[in-house]
N, C-alpha and C positions, 0 to 999 in steps of 0.2 A: 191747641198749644203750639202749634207755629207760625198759626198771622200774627204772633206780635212778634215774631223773629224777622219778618217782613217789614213792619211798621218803623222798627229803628233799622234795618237795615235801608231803607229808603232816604232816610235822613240822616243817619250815619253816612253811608257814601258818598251823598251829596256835598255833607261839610267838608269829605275829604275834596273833593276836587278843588277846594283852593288851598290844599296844602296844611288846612285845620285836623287839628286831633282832639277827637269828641270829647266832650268834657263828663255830660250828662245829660239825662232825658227824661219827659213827664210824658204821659199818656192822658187820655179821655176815655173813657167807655159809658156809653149810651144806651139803654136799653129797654125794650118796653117790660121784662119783670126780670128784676134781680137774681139770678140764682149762686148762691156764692161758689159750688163746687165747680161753674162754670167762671166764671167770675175770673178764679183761683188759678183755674186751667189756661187764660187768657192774659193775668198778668205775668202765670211763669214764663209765657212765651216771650212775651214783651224781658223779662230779666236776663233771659238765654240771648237774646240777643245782645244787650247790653253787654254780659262777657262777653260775648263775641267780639265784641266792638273795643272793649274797654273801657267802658263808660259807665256815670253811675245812673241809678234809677234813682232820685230823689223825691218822686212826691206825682200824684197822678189827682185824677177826678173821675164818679161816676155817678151817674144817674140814670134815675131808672123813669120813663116818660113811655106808660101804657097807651097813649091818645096818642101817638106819634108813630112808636115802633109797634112790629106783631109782638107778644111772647117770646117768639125765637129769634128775633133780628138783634143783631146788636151794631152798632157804629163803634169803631176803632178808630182815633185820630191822636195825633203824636208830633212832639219836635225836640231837637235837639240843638243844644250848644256846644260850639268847637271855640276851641285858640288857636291862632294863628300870628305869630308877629309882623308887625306891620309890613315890614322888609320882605320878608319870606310868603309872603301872597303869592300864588301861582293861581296866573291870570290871562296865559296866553299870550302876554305882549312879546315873550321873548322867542316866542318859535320863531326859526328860520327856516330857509328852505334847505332842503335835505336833510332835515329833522327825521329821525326809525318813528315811526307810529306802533305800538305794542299792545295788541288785546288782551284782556284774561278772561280765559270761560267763564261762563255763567254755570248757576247748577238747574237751569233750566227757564222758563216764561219769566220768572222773576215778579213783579206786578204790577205789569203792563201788559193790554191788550186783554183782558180778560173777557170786555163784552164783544168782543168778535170769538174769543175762543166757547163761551157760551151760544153764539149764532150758531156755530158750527156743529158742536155739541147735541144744539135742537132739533138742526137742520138732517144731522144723521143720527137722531135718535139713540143715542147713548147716554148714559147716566153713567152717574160716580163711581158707581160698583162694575162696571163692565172695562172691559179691557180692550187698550187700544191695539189694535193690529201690531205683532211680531212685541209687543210689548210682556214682562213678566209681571207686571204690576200696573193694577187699577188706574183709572181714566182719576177717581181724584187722590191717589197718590202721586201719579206724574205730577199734577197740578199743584198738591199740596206743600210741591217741595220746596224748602223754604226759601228764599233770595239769599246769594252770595255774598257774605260781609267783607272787604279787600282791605276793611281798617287796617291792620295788623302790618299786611305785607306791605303798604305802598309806605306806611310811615318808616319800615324797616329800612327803604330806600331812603326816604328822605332824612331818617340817621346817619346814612352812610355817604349824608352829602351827593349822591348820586344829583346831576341836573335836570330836574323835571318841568320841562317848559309847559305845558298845559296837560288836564288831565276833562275824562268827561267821564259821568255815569249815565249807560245806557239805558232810558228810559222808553216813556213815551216819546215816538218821533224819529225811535232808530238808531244804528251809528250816524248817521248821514245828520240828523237832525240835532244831534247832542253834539256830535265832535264838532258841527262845522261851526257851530256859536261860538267856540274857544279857539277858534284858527283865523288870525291877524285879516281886513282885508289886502286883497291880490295877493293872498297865497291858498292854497290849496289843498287838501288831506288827497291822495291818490293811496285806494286798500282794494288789496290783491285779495276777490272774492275766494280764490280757488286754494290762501293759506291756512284755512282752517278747516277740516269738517263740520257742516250744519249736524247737530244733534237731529237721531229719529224725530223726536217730537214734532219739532216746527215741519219736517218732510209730509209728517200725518196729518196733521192740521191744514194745512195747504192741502194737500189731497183730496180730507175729508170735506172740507168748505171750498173748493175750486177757487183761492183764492191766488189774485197774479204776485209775481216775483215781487212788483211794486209796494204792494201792501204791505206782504208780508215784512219787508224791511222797512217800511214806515212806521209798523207795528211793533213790531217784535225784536230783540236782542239777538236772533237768531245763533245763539251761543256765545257771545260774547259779551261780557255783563261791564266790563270798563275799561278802558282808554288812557292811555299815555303818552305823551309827545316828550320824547327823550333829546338827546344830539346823538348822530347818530354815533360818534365812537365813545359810546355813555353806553348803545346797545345791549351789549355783548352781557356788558358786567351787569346791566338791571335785570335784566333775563335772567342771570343765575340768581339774583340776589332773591327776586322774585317764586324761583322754582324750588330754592332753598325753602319759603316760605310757603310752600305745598300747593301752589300758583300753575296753571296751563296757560303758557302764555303764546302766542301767535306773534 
């Protein structure tokens, strides 16, 4: 009941980055045998996220394909519709230089990098039920935790007329890989590694899998789930506007 709070939030944050607010969302589930109490279990997840988001769930599809999938596998896939007026597209073209860059935390891996976090996983022999070092809570509840939806707060700014020159959601590829697609050429994002604390998690994973500084940020969100390109005496006031809306923002 929380990959589908995952599923729209992937697609929900996305739309945000060009300044869209979600309209609504269909799902897919694939399965080799139907079970509907599971089923049931996996669209609520999918509807939680939707409020989350604000968005509606209108109309999905499922099938059940025994030759394909095991019993127990299911495939989850999903997309969403935003509006945006034509005008009000944030696209990146307006950053300038001396633009604030503003993260907001992640509430952890988010759903990227999962088959390196499985490497590691194998590699040091832990399962779901076991517990990652200094951690209170199992190896897949860390994991399980669901992606962070920013619908809410970023459009609060963008009610508030707040000027928001480009926005990125940290996916596959990193901040380095997401932000730098939405930054003008011959300019440049420069982010102070040392303004945020990295979340335990990613320190233990790196740890457990001896993987470099490199990767790791090529991979992973490393706490920081999405991006902002303000002006910089816009700053001050999105930050609050943002923290009002229960936001950690960097």
């Amino acid at each position: 009941d929380t990959v589908g709070i995952d599923l729209v939030a992937m697609s929900v944050n996305d739309v945000l980055t060009l300044g869209a607010r979600p309209l609504f969302f269909l799902d897919y589930i694939a399965t080799g045998r139907l079970v509907p109490e599971e089923m049931a279990q996996l669209v609520a997840g999918v509807a939680e996220g939707c409020r989350r988001a604000g968005c509606a769930l209108v109309g999905g599809e499922m099938a059940e394909m025994p030759g394909l999938y095991s019993p127990t596998e299911f495939d989850l896939a999903g997309f969403c519709v935003g509006l945006v007026e034509k005008d009000a597209i944030v696209d990146g073209s307006l950053v300038e230089a001396g633009d604030a860059v503003l993260g907001l935390a992640s509430s952890g891996v988010h759903s990227n990098g999962y088959s390196l976090v499985r490497r590691i996983l194998e590699s040091g022999r832990l399962t779901t039920h076991d517990r990652f070092p200094l951690s209170e809570r199992t190896v897949g509840e860390d994991l399980l935790e669901p992606t962070r939806i920013y619908v809410k707060s970023v459009l609060r700014l963008l009610e508030a007329e707040v000027p928001i020159r480009a926005m990125a959601h940290v996916t596959g590829g990193g901040l380095a890989g997401n932000l730098g697609r939405v930054i003008p050429a011959g300019l440049s994002a420069r982010l102070r590694l040392d303004s945020w604390k990295v979340p335990r998690l990613f320190r233990t994973l790196q740890e457990l899998g001896s993987v470099s500084d490199a990767e790791m940020h090529r991979t992973f969100n490393m706490g920081v789930g999405y991006v902002l390109v303000v002006a910089r005496d816009s700053a001050r006031h999105a930050t609050q506007l943002l923290e009002q809306a229960g936001e950690t923002v960097v």
